[in-house]
N, CA, C and O of each residue as an XYZ file, in Angstrom:
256
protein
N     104.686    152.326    155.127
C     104.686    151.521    153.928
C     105.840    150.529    154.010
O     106.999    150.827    154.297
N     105.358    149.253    153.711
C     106.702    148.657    153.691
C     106.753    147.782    154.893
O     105.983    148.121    155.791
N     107.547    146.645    155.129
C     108.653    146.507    154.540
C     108.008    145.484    153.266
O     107.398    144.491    153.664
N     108.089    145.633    152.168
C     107.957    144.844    150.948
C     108.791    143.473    150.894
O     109.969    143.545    151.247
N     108.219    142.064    150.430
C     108.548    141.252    149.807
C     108.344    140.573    148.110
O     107.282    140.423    147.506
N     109.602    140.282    147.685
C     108.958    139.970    146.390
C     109.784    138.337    146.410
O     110.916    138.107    146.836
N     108.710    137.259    145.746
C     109.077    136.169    145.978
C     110.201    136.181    144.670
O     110.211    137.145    143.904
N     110.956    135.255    144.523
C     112.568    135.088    143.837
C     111.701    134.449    142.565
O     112.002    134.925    141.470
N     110.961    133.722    142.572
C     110.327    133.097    141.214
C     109.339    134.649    140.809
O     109.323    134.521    139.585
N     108.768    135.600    141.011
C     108.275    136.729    140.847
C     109.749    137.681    139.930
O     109.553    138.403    138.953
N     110.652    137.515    140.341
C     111.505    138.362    139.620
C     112.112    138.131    138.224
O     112.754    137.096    138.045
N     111.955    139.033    137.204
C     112.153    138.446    135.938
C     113.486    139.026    135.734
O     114.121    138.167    135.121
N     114.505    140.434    136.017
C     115.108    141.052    135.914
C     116.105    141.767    136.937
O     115.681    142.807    137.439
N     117.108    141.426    137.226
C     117.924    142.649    137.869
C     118.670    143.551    137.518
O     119.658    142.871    137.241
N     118.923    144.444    137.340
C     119.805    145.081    136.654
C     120.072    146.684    136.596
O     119.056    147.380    136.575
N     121.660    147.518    136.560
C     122.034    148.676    137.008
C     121.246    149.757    136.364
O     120.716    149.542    135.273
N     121.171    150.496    136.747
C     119.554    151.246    136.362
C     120.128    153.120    136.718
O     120.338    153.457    137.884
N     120.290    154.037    135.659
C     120.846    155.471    136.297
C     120.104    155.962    137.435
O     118.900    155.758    137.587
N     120.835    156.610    138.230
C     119.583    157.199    139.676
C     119.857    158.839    138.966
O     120.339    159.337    137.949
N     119.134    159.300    140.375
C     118.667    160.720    140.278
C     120.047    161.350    140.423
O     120.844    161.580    139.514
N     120.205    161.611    141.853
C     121.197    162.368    142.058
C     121.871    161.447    143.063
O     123.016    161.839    143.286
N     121.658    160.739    143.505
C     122.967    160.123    144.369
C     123.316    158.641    144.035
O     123.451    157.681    144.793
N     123.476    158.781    142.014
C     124.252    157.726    141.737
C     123.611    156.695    141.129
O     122.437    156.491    141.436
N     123.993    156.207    140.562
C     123.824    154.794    140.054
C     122.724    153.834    141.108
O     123.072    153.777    142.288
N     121.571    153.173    140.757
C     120.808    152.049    141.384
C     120.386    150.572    140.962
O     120.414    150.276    139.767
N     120.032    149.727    141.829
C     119.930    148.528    140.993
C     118.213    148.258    140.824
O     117.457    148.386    141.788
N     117.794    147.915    139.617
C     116.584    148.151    139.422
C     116.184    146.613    139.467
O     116.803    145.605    139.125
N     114.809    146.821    140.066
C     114.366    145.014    140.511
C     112.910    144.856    139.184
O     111.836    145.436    139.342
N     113.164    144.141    138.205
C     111.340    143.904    137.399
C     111.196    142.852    137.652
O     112.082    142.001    137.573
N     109.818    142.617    138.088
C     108.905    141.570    138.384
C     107.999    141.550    137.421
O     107.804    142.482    136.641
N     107.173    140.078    137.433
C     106.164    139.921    136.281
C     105.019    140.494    136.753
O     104.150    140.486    135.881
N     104.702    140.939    137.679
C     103.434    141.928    138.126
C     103.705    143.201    138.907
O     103.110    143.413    139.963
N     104.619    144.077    138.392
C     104.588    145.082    139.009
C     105.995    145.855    138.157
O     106.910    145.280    137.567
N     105.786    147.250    138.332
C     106.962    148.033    137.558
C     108.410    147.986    138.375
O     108.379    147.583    139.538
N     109.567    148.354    137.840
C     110.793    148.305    138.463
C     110.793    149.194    139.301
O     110.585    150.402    139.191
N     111.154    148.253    140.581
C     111.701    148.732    141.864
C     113.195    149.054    141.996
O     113.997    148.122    142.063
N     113.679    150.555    142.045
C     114.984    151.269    142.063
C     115.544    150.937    143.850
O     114.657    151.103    144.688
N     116.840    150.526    144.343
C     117.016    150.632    145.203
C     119.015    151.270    145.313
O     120.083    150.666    145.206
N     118.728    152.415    145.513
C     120.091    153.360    145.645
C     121.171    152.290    146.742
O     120.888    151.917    147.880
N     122.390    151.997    145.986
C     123.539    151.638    146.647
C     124.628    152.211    146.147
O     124.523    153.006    145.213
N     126.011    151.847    146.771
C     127.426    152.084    146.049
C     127.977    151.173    145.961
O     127.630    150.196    146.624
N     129.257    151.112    144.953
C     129.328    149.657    144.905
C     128.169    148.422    144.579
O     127.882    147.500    145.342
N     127.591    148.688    143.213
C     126.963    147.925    142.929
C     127.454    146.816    142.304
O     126.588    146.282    141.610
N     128.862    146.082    142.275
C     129.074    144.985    141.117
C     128.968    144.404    142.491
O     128.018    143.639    142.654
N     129.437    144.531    143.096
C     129.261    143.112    144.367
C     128.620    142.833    144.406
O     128.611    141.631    144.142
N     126.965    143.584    144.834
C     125.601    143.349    145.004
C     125.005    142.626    144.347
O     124.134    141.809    144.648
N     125.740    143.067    142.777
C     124.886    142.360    141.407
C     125.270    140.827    141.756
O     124.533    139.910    142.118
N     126.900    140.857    141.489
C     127.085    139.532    141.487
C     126.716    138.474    143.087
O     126.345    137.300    143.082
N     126.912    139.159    144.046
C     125.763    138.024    144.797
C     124.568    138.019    144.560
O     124.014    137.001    144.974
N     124.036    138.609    144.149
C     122.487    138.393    143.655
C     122.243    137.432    142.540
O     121.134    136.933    142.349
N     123.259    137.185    141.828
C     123.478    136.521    140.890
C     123.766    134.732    141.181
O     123.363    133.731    140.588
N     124.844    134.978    142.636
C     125.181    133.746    142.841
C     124.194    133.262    143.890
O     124.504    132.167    144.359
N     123.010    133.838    144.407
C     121.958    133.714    144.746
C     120.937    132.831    143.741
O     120.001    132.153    144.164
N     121.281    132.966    142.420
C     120.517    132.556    141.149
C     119.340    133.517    140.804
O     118.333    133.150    140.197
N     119.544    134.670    141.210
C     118.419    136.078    140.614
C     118.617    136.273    138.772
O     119.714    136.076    138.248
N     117.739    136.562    138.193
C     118.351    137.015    137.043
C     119.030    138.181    136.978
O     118.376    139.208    137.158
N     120.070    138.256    136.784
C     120.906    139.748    136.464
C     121.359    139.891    135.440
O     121.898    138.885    134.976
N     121.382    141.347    134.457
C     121.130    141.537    133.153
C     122.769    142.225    133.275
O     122.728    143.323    133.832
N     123.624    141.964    133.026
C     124.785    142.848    133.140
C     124.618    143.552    131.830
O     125.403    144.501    131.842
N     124.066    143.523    130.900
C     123.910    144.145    129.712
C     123.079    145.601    129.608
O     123.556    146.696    129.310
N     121.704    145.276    129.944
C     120.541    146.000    129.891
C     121.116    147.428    130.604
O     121.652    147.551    131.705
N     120.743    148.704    129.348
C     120.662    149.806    130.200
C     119.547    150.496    129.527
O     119.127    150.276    128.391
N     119.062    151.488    130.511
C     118.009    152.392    130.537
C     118.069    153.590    130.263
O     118.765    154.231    131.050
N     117.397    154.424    129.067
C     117.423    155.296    128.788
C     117.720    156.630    130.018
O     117.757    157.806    129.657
């Protein structure tokens, strides 16, 4: 499965998202498809180049 692409105009949302057990993830929503979780450490870096990439990133939004 895999490797997945999602085009940059497809993404409506980025943003830090709780994981299971190994931590904190950054969650990807697109306008056709549910949020994609991807486990890192050190997620403010990530966010903010993703950001200076011009992604939307929600520094606000959290998830139940």
């Amino acid at each position: 499965m895999g490797p997945w692409r999602v085009e940059r105009s497809e993404v409506t949302k980025i943003f830090r998202a709780p994981g299971l057990m190994m931590g904190d993830c950054i969650a990807v929503r697109g306008k056709h498809y549910l949020d994609w979780t991807i486990y890192a450490f050190g997620l403010e870096p990530i966010l903010l180049t993703l950001e200076e990439l011009g992604y939307p990133v929600d520094w606000i939004h959290s998830t139940p």
